[in-house]
C-alpha atoms as one frame of an Amber mdcrd trajectory, in Angstrom:
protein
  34.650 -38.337  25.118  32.844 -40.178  27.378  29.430 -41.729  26.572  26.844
 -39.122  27.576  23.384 -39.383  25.181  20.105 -37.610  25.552  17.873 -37.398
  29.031  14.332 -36.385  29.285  15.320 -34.336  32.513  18.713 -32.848  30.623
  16.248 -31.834  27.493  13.187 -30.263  29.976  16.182 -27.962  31.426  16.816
 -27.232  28.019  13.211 -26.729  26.928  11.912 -24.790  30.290  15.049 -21.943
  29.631  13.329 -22.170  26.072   9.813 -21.276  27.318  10.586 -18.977  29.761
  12.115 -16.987  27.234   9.097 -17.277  24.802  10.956 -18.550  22.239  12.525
 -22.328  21.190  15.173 -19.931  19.271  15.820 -17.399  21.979  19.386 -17.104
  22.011  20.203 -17.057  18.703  17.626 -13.674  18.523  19.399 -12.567  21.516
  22.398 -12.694  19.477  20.988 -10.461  16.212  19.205  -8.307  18.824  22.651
  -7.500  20.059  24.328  -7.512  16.846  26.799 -10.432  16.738  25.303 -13.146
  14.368  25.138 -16.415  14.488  26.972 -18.300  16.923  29.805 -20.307  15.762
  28.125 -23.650  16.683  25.498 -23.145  14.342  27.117 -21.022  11.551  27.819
 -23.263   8.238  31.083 -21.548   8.122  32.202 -21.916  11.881  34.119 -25.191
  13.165  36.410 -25.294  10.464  33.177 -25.910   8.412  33.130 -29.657   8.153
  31.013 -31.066  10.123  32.305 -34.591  11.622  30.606 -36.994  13.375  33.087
 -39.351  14.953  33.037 -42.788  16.727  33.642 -42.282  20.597  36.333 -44.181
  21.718  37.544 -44.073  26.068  40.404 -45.201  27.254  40.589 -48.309  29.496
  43.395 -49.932  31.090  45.826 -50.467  27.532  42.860 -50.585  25.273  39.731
 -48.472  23.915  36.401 -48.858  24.396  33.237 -48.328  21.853  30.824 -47.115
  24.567  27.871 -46.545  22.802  28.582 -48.350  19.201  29.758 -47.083  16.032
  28.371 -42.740  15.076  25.528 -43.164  13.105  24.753 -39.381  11.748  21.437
 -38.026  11.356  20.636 -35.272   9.843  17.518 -32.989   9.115  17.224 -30.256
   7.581  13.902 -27.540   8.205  12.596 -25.135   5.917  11.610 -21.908   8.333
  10.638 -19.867   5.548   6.320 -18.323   5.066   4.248 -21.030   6.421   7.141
 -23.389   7.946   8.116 -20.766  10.188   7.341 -22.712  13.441   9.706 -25.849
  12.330  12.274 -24.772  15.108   9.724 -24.791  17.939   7.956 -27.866  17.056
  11.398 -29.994  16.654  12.218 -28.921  19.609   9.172 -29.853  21.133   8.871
 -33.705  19.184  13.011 -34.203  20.087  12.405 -36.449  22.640  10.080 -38.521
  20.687  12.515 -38.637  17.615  15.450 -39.145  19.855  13.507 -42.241  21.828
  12.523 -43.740  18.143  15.760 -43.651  16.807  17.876 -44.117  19.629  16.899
 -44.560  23.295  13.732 -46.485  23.651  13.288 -50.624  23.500  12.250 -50.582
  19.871  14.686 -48.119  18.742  15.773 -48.224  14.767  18.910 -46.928  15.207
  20.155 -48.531  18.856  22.915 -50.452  17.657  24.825 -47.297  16.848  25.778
 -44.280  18.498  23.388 -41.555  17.156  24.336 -38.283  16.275  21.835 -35.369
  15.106  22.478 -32.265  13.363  19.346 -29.908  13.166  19.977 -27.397   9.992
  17.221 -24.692   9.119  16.956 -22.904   5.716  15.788 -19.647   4.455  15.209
 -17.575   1.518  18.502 -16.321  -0.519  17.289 -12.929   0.272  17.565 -13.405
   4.354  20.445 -12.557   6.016  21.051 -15.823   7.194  20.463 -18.387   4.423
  21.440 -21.726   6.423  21.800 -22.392   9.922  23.296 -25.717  10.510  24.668
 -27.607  14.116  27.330 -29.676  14.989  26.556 -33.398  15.190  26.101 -34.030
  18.285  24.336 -37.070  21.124  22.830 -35.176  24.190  21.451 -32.557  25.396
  23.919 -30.174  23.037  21.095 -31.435  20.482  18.181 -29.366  21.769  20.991
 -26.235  23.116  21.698 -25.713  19.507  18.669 -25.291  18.289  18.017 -22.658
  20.757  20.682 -20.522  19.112  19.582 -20.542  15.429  17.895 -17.837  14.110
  15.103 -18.722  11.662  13.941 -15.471  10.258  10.247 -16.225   9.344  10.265
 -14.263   5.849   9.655 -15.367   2.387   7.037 -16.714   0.407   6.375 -20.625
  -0.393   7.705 -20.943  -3.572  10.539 -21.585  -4.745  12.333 -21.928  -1.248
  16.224 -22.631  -0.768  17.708 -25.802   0.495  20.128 -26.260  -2.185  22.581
 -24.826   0.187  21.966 -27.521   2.735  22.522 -29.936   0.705  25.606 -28.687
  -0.266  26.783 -29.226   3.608  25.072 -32.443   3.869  27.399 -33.250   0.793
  30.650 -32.225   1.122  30.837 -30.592   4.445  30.324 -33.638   6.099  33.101
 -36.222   7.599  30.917 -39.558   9.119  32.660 -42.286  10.739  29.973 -44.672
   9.006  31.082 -44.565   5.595  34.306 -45.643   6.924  32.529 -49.298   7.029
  31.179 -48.497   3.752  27.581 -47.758   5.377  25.751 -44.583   5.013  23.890
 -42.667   7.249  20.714 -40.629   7.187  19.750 -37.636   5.702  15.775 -35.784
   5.511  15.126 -32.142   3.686  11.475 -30.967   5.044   9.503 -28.131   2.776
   6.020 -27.289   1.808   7.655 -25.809  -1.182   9.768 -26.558  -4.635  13.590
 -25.277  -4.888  16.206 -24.153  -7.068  17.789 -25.994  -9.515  21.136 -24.249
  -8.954  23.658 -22.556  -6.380  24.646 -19.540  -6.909  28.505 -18.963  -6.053
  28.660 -15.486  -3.990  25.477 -16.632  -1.847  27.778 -19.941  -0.870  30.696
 -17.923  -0.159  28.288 -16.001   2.687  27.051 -19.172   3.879  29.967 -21.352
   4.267  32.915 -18.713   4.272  35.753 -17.492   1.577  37.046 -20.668   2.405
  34.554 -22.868   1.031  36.264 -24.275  -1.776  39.597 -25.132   0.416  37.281
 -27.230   3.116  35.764 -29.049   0.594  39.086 -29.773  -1.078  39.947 -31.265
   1.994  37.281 -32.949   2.624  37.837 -34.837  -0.580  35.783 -33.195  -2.967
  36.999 -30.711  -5.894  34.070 -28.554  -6.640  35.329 -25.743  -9.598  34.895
 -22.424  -8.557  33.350 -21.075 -11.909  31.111 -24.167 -12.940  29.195 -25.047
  -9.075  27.549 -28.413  -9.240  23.521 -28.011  -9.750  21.098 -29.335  -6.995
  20.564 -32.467  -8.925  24.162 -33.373  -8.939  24.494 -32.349  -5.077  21.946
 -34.577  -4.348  23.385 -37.109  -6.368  26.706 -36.686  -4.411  24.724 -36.888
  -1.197  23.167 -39.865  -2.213  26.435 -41.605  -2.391  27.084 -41.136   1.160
  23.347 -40.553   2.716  19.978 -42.494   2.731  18.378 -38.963   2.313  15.440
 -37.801   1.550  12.475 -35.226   0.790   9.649 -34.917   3.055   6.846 -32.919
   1.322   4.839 -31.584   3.843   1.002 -31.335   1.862   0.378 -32.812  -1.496
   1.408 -29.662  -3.756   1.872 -31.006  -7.010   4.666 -28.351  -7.987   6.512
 -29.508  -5.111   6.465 -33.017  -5.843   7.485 -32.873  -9.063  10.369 -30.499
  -8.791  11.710 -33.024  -5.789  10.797 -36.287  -7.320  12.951 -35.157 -10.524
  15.948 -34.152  -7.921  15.996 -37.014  -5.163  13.665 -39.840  -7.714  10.111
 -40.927  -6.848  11.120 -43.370  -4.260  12.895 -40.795  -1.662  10.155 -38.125
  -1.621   8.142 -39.127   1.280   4.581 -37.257   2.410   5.040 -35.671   5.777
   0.980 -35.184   6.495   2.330 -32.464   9.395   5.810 -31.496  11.033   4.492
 -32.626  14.659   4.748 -36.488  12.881   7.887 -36.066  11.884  10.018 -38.219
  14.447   7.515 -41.393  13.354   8.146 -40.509   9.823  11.528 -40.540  10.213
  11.877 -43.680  12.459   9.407 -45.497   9.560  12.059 -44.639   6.694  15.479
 -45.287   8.570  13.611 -48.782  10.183  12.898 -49.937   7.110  15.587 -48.636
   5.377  18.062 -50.949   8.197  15.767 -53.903   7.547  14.363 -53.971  11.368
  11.247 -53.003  10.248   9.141 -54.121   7.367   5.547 -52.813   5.331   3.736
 -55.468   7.946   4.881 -54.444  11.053   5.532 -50.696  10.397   1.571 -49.985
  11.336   1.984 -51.485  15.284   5.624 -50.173  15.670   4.160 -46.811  15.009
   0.481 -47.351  16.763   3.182 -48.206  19.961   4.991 -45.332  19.403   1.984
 -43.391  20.061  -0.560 -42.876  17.171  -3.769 -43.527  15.917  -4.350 -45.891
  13.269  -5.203 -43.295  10.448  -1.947 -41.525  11.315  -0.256 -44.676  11.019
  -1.762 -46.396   7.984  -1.051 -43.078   6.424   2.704 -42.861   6.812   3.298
 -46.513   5.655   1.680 -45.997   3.020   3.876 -42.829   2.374   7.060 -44.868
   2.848   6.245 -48.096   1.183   7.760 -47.350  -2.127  11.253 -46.448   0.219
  14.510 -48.494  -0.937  13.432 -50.690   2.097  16.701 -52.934   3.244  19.109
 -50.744   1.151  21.487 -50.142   4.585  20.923 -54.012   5.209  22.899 -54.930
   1.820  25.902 -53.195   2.155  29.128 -54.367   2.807  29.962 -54.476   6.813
  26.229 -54.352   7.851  26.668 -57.582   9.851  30.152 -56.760  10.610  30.698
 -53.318  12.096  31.979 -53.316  15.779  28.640 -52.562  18.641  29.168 -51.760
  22.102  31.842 -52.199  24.496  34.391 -53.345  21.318  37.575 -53.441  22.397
  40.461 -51.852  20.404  44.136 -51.575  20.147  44.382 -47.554  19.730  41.901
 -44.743  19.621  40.235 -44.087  16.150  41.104 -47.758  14.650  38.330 -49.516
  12.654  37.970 -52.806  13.462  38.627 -54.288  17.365  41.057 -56.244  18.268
  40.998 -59.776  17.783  38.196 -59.261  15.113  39.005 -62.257  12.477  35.364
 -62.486  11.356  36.147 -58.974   8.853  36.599 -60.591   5.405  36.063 -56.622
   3.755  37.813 -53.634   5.140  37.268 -50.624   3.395  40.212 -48.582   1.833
  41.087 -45.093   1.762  38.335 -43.501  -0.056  38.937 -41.543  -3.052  36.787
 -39.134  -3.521  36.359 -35.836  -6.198  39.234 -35.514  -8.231  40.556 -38.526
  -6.296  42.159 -36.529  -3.575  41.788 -38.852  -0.002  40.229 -37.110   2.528
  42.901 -35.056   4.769  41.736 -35.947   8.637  40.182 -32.512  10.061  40.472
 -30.678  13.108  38.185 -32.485  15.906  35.985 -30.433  17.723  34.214 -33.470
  20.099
């Protein structure tokens, strides 16, 4: 699998294709323009659906070896609809920024773990492509598949559709991390309120007719005629995610129809998309415990901005579960770089006596374990 992760000069190859073209989404409009869709890297239904973000593991000599610590997925989710049409072009654009904050630079939140993105975008119910969501990936494949989504710019602001996200982020999503009964990180970004419910033939055109069988074996059992509402997805994500709303402006609509969906403390004010890699890094650094409410001001005034910029977001993040990653079990425990292990996909390296709690088989649903999938890495 190797150990490859995200370069400047690998993203400004990336980028310059991107601006040459006019367009941080010029393949995938290359793609409707010609008639064939979404590409199957991108398309919620493509990949066997789930999408799995798995430790990497290389071979050496009789052993295996961690080469970049355990997959930590992150994953955010864009609403491209009316007034957030431009979220494609200005991720792209902040990427290196959110990938140095979370995982590259000396003050990184996340650089402990392997970190592994997926970028989803959402739309209107009434657009022909509802959900666009990536694979999870750790280098330049980050900023490629972004390039071939296809955010269609329509709709008005209210009420907008991420319910179908969610559904992905819940139980179309495999992540090594809650195998050490850890979760990892999930953000939905909108100017706008949702729906409180999915509708079943719009979720058979996003994820496929074979929706229902995925999920199944992906350890959920989600009923056909009675769909779970967006409360209870978001509880179910919750149970696997640190995840969370980021309003961008103060509508009070919005707020309300989020805070009653993901609670008061995990709707966060984004004051502008362009922010949102320090907004990010703010909630998942003090969400691991390697930040706190007194030195979240100068780890963002490093990172780049002004103090009013800076005093705003704590204050937007200081009602955050801050530690909650810190007091689960394994948080001290799991295995970091260069780990050494008996075979290829074990938990726990060899010779590792200090693990007093090793998770189980997971039950999850209707108490099905989760069949292993099809890896695409």
């Amino acid at each position: 699998m190797g150990k490859n992760t995200l370069s400047y000069v690998s993203y400004r190859r990336v980028k310059a294709e991107a601006e040459l073209a006019g367009s941080a989404t010029h393949k995938g409009e290359q793609r409707r323009r010609e008639g064939l869709g979404l590409h199957p890297l991108v398309d919620p239904a493509g990949y066997d659906v789930i999408r799995r973000s798995i430790s990497r593991m290389n071979p050496e000599g009789d052993y295996f070896i961690l080469p970049r610590g355990v997959a930590m997925l992150e994953e955010t989710r864009l609403d491209t609809t009316g007034s957030m049409g431009h979220n494609v072009e200005i991720a792209l654009e902040v990427l290196p920024k959110t990938y140095e904050l979370l995982a590259s630079g000396p003050k990184a939140v996340l650089k402990r773990y392997d970190v592994q993105m997926i970028t989803s975008i959402f739309g209107d119910i009434g657009d022909n492509y509802v959900l666009c969501r990536s694979q999870a990936e750790m280098d330049e494949k980050i900023a490629e598949q972004m390039t071939l989504m296809i955010p269609e710019h329509r709709g008005g602001d209210t009420p907008e559709d991420p319910q179908y996200g969610l559904f992905g982020g819940a139980y179309c999503t495999s992540a090594d991390i809650n195998k050490y009964e850890l979760k990892y990180y999930d953000f939905t970004v909108s100017d706008a309120p949702g729906r409180a419910k999915l509708d079943r033939g719009t979720l058979v055109r996003v994820f496929g007719d074979s929706v229902f069988e995925k999920v199944l074996e992906n350890g959920y059992q989600i009923d056909k005629k009675i769909l779970p509402s967006t409360k209870e997805v978001v509880n179910d994500l919750l149970k696997q995610a640190h995840a969370f709303f980021l309003q961008v402006g103060h509508d009070g609509e919005t707020n309300s129809f989020w805070t009653s969906m993901f609670g008061n403390e995990r709707v966060v004010i984004l004051p502008q998309t362009q922010l949102l890699p320090h907004v990010k890094a703010a909630i998942i650094g003090l969400t691991e415990g390697v930040l706190d409410l007194q030195t979240t001001e100068s780890f963002l005034r490093t990172a780049g901005l002004n103090q009013e910029d800076a005093r705003d977001i704590v204050r937007s993040v200081s009602n955050i579960p801050i530690g909650a990653q810190k007091i689960l079990p394994n948080f001290d425990k799991i295995p970091l770089k260069d780990a050494k292990f008996a075979k290829k996909g074990d938990l726990w390296p060899i010779g590792d006596e200090t693990v007093i709690k090793t998770p189980s088989s997971k039950k999850k649903g209707n108490g099905t374990p989760p069949k292993k999938g099809k890896m695409w890495l």
